[in-house]
HTML snippet that shows the backbone in 3Dmol.js (N, CA, C, O; Angstrom):
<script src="https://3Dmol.org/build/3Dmol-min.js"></script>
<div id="view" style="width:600px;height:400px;position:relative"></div>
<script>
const pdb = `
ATOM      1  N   UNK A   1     -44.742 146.410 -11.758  1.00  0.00           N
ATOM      2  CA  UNK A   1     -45.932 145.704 -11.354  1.00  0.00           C
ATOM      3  C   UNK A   1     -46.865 145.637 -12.563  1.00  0.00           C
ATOM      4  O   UNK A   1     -47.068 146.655 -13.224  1.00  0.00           O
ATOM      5  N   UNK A   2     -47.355 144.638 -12.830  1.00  0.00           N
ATOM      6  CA  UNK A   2     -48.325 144.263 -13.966  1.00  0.00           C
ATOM      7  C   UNK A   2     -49.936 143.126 -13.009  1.00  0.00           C
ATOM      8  O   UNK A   2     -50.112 142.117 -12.327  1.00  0.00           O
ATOM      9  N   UNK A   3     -50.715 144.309 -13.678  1.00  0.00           N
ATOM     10  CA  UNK A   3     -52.040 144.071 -13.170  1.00  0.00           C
ATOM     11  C   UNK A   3     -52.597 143.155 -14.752  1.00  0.00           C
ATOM     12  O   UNK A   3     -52.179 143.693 -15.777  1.00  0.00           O
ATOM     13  N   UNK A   4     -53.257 142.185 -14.914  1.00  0.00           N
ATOM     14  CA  UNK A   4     -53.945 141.868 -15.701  1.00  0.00           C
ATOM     15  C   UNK A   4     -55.226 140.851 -15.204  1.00  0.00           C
ATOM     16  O   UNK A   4     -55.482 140.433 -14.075  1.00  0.00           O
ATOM     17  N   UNK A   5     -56.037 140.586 -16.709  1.00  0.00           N
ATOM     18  CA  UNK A   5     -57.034 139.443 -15.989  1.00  0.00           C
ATOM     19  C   UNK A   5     -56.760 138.358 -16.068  1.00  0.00           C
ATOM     20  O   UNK A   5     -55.534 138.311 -15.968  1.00  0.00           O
ATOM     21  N   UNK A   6     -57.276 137.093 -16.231  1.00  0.00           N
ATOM     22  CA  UNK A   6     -56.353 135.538 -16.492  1.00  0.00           C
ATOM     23  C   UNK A   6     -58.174 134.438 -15.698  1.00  0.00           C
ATOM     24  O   UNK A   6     -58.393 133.977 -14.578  1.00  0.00           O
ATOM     25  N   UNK A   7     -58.863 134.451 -16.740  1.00  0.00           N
ATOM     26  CA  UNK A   7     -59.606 133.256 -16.617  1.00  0.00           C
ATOM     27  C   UNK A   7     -61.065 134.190 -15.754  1.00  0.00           C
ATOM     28  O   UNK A   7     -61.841 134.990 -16.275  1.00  0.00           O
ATOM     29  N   UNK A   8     -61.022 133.718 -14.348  1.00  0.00           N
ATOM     30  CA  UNK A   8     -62.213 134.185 -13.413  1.00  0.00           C
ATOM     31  C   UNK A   8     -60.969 135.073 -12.489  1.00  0.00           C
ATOM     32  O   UNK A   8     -61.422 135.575 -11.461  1.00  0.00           O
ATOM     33  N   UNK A   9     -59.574 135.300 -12.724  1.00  0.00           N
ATOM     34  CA  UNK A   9     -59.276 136.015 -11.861  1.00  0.00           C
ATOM     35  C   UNK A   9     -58.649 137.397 -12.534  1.00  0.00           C
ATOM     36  O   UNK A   9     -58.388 137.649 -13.710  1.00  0.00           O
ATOM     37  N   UNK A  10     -58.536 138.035 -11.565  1.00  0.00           N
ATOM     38  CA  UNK A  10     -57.362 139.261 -11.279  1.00  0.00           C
ATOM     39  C   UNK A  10     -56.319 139.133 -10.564  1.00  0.00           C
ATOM     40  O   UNK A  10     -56.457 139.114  -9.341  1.00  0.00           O
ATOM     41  N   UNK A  11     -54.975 139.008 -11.171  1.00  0.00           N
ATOM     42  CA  UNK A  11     -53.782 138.947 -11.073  1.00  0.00           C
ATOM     43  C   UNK A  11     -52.684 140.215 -11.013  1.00  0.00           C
ATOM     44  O   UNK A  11     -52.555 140.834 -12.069  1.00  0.00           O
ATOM     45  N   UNK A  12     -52.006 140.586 -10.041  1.00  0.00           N
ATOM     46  CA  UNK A  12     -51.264 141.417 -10.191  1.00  0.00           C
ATOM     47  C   UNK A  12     -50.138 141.011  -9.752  1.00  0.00           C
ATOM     48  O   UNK A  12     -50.163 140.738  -8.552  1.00  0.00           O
ATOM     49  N   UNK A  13     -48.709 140.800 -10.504  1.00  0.00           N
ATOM     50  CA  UNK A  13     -47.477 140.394 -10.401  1.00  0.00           C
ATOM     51  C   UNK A  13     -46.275 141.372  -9.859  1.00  0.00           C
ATOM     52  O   UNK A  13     -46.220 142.485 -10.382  1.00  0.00           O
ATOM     53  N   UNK A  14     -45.505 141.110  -9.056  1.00  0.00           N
ATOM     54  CA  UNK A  14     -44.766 141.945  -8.487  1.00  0.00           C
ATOM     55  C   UNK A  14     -43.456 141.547  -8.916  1.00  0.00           C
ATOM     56  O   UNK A  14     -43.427 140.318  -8.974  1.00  0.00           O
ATOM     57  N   UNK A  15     -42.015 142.224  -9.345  1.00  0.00           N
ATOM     58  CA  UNK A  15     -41.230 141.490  -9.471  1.00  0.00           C
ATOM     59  C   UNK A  15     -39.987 142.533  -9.422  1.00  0.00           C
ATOM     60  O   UNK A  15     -40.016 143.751  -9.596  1.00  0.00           O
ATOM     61  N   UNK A  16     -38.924 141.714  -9.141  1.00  0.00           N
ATOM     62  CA  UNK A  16     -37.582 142.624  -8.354  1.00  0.00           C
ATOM     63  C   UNK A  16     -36.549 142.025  -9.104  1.00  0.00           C
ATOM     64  O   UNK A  16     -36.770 141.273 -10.053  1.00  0.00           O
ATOM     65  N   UNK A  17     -35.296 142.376  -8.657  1.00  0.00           N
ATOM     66  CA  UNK A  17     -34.088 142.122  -9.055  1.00  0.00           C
ATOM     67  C   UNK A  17     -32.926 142.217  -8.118  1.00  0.00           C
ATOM     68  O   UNK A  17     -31.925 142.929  -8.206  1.00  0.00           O
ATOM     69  N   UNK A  18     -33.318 141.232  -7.080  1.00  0.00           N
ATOM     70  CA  UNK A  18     -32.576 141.386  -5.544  1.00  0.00           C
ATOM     71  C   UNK A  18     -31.954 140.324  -5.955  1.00  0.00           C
ATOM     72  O   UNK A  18     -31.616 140.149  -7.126  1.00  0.00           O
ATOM     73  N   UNK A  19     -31.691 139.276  -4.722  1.00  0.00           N
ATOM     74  CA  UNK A  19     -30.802 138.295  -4.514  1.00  0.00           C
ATOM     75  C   UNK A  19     -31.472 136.922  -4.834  1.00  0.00           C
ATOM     76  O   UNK A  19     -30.870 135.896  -5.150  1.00  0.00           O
ATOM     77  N   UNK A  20     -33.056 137.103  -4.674  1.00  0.00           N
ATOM     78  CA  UNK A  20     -33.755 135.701  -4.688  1.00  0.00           C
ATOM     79  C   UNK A  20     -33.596 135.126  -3.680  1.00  0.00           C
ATOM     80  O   UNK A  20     -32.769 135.318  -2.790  1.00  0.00           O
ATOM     81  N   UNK A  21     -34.562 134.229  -3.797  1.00  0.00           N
ATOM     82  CA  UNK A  21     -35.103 133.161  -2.957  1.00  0.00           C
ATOM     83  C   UNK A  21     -34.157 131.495  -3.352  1.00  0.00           C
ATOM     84  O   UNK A  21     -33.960 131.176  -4.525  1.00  0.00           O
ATOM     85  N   UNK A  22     -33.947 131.112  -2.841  1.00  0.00           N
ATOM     86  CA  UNK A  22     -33.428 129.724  -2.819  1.00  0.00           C
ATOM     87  C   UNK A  22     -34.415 128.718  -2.613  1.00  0.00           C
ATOM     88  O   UNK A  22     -34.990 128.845  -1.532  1.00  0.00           O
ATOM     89  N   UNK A  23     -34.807 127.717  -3.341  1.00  0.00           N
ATOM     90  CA  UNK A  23     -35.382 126.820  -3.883  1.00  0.00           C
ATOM     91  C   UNK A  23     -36.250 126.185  -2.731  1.00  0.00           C
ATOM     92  O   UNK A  23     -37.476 126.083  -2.688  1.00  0.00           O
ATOM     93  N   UNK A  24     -34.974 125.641  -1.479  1.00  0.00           N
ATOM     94  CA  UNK A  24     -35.286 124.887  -0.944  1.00  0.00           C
ATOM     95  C   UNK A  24     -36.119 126.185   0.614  1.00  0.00           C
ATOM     96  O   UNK A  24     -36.867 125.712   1.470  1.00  0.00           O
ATOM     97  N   UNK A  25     -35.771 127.544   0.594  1.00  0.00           N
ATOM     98  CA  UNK A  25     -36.900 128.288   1.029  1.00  0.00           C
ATOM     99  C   UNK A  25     -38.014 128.946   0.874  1.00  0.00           C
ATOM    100  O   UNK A  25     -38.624 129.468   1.807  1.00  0.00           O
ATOM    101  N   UNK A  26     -38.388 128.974  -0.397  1.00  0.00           N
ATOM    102  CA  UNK A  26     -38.922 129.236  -0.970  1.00  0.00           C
ATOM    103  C   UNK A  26     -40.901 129.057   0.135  1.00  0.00           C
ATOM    104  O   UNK A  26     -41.708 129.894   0.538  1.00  0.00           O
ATOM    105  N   UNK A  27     -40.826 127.262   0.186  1.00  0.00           N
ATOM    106  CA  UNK A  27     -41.479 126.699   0.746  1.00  0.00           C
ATOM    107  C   UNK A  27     -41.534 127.507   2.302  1.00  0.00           C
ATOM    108  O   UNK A  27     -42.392 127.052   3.059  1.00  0.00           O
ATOM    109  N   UNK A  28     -41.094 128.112   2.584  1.00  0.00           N
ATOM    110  CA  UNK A  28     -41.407 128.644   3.896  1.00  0.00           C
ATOM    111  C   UNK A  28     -41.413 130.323   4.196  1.00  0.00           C
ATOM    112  O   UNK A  28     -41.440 130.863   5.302  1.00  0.00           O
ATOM    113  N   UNK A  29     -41.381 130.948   2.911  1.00  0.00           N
ATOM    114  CA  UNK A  29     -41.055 132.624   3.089  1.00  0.00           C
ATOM    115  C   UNK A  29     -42.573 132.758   3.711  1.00  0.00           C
ATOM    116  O   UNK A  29     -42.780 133.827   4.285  1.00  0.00           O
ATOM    117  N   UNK A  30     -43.622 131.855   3.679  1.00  0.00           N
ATOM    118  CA  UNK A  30     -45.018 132.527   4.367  1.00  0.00           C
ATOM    119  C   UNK A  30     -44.878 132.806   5.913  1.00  0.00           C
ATOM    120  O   UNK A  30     -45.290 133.731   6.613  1.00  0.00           O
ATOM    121  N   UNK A  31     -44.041 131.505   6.233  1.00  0.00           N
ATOM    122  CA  UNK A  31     -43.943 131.639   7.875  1.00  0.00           C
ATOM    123  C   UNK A  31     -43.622 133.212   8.325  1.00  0.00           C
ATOM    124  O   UNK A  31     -43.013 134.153   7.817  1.00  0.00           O
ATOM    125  N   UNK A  32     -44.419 132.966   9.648  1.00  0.00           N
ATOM    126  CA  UNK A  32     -44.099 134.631  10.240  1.00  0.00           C
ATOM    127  C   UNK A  32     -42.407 134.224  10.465  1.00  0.00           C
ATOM    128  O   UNK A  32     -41.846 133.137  10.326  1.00  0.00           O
ATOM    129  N   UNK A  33     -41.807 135.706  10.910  1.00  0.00           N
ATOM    130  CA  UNK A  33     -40.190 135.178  11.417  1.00  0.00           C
ATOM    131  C   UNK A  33     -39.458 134.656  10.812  1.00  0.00           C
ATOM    132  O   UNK A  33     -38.356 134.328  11.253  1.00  0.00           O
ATOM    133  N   UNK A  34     -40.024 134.327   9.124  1.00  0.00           N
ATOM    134  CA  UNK A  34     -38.941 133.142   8.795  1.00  0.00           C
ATOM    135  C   UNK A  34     -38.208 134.442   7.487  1.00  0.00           C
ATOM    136  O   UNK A  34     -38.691 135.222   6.666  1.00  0.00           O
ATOM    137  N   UNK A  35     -36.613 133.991   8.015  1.00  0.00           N
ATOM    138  CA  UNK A  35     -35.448 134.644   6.950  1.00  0.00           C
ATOM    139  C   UNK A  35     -34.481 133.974   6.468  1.00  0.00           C
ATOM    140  O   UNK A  35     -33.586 133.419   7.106  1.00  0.00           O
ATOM    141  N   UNK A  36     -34.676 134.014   4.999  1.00  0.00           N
ATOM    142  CA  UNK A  36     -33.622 132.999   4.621  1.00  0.00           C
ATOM    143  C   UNK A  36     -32.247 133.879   4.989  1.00  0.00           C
ATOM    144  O   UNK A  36     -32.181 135.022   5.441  1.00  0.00           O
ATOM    145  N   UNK A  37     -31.176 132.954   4.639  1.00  0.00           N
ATOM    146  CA  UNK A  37     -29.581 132.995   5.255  1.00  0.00           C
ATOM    147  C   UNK A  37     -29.426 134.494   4.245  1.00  0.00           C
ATOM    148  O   UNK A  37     -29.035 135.561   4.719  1.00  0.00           O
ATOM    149  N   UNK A  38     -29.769 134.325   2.976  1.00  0.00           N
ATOM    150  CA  UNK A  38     -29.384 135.803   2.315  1.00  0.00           C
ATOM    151  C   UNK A  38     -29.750 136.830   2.486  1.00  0.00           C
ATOM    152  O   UNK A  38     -29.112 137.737   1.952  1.00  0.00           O
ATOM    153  N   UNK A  39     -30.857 137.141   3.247  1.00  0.00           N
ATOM    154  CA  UNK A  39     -31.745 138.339   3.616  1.00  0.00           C
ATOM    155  C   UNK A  39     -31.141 138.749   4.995  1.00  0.00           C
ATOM    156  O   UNK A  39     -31.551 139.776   5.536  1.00  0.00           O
ATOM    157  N   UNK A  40     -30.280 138.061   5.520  1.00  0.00           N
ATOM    158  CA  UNK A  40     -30.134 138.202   7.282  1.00  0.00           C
ATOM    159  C   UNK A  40     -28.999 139.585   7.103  1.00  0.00           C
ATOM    160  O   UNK A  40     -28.844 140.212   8.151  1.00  0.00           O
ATOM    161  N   UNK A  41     -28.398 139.977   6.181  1.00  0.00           N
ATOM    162  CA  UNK A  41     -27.829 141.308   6.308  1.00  0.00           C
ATOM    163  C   UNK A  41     -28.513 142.648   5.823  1.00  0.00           C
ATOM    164  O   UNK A  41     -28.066 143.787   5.684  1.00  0.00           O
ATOM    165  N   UNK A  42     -29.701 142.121   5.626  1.00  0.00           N
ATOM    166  CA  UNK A  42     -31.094 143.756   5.147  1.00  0.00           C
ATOM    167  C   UNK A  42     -31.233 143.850   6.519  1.00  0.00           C
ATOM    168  O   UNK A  42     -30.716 143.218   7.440  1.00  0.00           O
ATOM    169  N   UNK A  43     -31.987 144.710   6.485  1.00  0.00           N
ATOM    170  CA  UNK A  43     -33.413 145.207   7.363  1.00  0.00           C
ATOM    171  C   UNK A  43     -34.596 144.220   7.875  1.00  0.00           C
ATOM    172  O   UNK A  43     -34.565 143.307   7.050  1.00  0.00           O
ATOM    173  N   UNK A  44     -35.016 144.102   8.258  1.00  0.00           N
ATOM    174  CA  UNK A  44     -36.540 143.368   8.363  1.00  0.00           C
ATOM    175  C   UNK A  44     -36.260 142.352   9.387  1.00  0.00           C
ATOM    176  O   UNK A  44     -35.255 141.880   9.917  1.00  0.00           O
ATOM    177  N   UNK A  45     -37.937 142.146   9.486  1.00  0.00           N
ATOM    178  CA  UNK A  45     -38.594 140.836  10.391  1.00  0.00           C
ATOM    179  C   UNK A  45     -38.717 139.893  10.268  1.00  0.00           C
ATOM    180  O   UNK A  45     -38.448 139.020  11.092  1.00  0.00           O
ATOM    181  N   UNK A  46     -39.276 139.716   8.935  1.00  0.00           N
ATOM    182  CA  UNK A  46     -39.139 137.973   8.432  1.00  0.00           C
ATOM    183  C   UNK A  46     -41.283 137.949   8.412  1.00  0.00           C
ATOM    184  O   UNK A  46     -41.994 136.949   8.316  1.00  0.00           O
ATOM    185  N   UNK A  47     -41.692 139.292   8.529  1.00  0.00           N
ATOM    186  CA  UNK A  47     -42.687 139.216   8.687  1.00  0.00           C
ATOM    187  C   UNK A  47     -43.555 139.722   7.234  1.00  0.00           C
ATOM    188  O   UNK A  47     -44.705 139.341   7.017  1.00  0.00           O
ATOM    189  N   UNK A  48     -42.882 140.531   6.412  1.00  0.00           N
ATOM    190  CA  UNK A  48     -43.936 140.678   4.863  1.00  0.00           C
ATOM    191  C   UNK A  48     -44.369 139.705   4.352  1.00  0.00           C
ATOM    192  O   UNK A  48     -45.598 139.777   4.347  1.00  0.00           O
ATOM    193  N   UNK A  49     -44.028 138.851   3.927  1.00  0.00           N
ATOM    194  CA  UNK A  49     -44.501 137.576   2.714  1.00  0.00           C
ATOM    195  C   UNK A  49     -45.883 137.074   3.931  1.00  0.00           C
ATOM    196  O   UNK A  49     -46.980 136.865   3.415  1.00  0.00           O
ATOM    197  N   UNK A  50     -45.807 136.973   4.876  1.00  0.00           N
ATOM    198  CA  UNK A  50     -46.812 135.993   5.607  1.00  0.00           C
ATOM    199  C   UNK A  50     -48.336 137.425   5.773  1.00  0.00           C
ATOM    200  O   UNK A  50     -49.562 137.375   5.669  1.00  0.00           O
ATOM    201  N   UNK A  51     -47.294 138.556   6.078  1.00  0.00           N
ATOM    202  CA  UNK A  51     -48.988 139.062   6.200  1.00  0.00           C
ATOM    203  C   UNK A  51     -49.599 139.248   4.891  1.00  0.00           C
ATOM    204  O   UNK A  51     -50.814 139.165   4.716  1.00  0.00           O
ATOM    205  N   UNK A  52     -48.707 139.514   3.921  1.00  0.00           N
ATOM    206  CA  UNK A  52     -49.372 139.387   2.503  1.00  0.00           C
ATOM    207  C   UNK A  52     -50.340 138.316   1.934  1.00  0.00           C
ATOM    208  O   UNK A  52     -51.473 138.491   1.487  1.00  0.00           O
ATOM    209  N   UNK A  53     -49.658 137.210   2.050  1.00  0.00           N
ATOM    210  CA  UNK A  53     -50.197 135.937   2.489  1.00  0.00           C
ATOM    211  C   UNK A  53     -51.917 135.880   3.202  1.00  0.00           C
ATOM    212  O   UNK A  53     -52.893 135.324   2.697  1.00  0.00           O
ATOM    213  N   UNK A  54     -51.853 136.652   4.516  1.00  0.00           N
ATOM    214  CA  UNK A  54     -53.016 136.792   5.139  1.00  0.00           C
ATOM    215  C   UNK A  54     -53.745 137.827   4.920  1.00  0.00           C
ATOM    216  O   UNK A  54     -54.843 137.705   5.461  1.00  0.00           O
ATOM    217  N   UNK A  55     -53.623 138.715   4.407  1.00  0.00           N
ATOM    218  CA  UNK A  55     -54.072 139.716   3.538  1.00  0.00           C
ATOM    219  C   UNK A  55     -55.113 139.201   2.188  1.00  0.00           C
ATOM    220  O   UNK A  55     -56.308 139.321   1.914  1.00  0.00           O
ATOM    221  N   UNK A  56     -53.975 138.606   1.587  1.00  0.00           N
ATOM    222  CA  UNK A  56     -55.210 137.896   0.190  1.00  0.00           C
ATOM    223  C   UNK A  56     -55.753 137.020   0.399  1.00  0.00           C
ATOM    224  O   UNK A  56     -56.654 136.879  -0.428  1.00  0.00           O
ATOM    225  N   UNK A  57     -55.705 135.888   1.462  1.00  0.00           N
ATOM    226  CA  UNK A  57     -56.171 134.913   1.844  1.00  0.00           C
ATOM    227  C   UNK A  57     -57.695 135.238   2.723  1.00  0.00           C
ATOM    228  O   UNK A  57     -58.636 134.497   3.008  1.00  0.00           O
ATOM    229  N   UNK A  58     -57.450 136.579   2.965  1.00  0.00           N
ATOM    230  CA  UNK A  58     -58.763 137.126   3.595  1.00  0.00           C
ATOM    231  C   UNK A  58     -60.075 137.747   2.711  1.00  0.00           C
ATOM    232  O   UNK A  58     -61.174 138.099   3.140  1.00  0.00           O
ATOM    233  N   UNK A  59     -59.535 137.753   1.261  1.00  0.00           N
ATOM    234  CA  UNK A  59     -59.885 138.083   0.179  1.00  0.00           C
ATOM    235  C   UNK A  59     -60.366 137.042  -1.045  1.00  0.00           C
ATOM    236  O   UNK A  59     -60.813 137.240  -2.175  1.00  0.00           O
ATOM    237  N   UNK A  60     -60.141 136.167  -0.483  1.00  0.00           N
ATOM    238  CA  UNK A  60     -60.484 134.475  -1.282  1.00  0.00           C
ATOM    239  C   UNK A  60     -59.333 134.439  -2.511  1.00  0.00           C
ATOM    240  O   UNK A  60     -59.617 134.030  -3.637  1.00  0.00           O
ATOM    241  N   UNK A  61     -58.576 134.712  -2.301  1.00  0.00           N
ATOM    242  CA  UNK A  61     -57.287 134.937  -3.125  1.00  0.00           C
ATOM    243  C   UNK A  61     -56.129 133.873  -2.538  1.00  0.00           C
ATOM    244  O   UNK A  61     -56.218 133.397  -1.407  1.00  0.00           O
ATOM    245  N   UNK A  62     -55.070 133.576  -3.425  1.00  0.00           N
ATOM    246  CA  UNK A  62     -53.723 133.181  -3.345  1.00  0.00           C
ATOM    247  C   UNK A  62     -52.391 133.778  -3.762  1.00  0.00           C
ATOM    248  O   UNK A  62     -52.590 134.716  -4.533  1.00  0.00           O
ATOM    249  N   UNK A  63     -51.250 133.590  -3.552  1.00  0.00           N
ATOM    250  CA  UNK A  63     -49.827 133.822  -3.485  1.00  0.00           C
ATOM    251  C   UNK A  63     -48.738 132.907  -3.904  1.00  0.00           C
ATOM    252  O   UNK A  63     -48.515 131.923  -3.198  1.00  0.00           O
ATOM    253  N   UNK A  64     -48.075 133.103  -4.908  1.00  0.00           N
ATOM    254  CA  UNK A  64     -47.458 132.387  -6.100  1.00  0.00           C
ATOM    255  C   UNK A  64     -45.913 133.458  -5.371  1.00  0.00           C
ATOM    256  O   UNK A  64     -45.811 134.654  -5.100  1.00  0.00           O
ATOM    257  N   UNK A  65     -44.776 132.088  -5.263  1.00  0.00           N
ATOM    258  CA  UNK A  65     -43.832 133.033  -5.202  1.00  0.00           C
ATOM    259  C   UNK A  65     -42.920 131.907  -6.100  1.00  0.00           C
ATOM    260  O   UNK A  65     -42.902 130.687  -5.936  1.00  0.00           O
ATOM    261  N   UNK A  66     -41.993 132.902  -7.338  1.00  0.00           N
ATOM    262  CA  UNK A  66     -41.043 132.059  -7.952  1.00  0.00           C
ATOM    263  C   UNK A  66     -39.689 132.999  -8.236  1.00  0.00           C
ATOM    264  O   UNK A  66     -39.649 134.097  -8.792  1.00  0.00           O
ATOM    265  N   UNK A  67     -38.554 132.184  -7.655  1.00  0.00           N
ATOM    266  CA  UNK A  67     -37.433 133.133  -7.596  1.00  0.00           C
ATOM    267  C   UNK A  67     -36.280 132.484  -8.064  1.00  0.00           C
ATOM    268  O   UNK A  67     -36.387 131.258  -8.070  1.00  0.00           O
ATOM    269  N   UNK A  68     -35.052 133.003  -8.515  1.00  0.00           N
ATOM    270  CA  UNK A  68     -34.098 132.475  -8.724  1.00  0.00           C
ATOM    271  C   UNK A  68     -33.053 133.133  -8.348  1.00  0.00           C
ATOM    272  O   UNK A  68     -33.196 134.354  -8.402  1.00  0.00           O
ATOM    273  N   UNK A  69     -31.595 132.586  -7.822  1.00  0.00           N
ATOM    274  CA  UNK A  69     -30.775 132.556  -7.456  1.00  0.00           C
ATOM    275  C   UNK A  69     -30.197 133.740  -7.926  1.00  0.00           C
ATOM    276  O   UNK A  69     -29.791 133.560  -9.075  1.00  0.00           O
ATOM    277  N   UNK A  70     -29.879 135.473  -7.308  1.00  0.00           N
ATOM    278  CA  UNK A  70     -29.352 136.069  -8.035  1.00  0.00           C
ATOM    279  C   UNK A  70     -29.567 136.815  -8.977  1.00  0.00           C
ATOM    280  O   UNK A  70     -28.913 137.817  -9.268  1.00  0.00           O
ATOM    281  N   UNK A  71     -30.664 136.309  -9.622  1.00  0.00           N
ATOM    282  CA  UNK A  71     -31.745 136.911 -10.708  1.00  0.00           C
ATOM    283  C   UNK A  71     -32.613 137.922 -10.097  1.00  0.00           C
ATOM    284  O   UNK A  71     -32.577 139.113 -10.406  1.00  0.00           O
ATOM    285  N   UNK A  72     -33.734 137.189  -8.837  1.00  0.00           N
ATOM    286  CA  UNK A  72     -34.678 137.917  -8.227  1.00  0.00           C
ATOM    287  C   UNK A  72     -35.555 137.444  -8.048  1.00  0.00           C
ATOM    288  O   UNK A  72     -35.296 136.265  -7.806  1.00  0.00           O
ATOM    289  N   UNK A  73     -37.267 137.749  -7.975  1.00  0.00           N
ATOM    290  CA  UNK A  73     -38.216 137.159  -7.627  1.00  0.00           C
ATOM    291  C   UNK A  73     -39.511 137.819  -8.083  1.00  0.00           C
ATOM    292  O   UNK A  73     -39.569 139.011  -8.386  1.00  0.00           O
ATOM    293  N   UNK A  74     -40.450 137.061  -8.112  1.00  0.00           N
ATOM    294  CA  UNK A  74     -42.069 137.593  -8.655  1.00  0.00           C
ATOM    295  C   UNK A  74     -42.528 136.671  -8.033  1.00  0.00           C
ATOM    296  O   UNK A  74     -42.450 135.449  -8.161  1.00  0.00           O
ATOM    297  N   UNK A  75     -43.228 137.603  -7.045  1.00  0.00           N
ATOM    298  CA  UNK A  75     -44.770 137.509  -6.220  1.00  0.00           C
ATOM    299  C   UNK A  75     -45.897 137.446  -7.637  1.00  0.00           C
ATOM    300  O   UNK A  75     -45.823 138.153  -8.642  1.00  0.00           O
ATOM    301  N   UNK A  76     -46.871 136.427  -7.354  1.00  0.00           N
ATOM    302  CA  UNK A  76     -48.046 136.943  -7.775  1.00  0.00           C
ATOM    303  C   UNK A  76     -49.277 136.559  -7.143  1.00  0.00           C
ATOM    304  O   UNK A  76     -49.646 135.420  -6.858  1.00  0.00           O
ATOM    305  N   UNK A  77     -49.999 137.901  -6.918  1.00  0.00           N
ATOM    306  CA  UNK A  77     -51.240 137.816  -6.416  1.00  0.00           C
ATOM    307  C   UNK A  77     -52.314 137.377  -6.935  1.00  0.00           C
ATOM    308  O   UNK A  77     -52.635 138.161  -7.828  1.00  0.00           O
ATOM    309  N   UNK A  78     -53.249 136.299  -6.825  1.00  0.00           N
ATOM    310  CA  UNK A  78     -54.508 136.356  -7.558  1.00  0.00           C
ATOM    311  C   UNK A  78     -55.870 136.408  -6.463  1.00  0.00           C
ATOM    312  O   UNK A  78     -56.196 136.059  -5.328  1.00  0.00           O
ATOM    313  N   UNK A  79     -56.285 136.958  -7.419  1.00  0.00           N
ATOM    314  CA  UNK A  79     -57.767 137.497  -6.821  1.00  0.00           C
ATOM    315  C   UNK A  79     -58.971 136.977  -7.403  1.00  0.00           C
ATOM    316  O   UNK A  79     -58.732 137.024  -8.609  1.00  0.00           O
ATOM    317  N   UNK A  80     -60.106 136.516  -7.255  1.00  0.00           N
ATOM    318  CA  UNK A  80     -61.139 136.460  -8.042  1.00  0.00           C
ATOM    319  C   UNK A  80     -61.726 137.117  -8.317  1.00  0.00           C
ATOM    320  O   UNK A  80     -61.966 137.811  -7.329  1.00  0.00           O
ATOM    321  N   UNK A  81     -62.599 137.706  -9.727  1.00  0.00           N
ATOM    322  CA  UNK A  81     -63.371 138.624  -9.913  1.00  0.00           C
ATOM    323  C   UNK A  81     -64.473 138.585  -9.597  1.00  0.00           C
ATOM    324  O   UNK A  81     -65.096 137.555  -9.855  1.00  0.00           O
ATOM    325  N   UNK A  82     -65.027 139.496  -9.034  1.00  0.00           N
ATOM    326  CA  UNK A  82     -66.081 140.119  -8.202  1.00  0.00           C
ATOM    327  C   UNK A  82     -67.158 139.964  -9.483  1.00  0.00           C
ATOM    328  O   UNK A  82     -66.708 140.097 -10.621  1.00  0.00           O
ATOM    329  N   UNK A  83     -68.363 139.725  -9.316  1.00  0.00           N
ATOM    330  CA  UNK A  83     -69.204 139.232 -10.593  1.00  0.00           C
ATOM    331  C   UNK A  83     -70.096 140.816  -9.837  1.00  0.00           C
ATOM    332  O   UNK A  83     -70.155 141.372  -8.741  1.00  0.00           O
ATOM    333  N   UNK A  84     -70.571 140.980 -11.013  1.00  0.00           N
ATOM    334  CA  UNK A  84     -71.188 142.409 -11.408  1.00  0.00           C
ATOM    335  C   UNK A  84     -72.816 142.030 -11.551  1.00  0.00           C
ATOM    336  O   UNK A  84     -73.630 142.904 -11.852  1.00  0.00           O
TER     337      UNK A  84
END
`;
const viewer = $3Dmol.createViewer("view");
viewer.addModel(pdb, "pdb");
viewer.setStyle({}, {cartoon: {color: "spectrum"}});
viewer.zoomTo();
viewer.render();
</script>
């Protein structure tokens, strides 16, 4: 995980070395319930990416997801900085 700053925000990047995301789901890992075809032999709900999602979104923040086939994936969070 790599925390840095980037402009007016705070960014912290998450990144793995699983199976990835496929292109054409990519567009929908926010949905609650939603599992792509490669994830259906883990564990889980289909429910992390969306509350994360609603989590930073409650925070005036956004969610960047870019993955590749096999390679893996990086989440990134951005946040705005809080003015002092």
């Amino acid at each position: 995980m790599n925390v840095f700053e980037k402009d007016a925000h705070v960014l912290c990047e998450i990144q793995d070395t699983g199976c990835g995301i496929s292109a054409e789901d990519i567009p929908r890992v926010f949905l609650r319930f939603f599992r792509g075809d490669r994830s259906r032999a883990t564990q889980g709900n289909g429910l992390g990416l969306s509350l994360v999602q609603a989590f930073v979104k409650a925070h005036s923040g956004s969610v960047i997801v870019k993955s590749v086939l096999n390679k893996g994936t990086i989440v990134i969070l951005s946040f705005p900085k809080l003015l002092q």
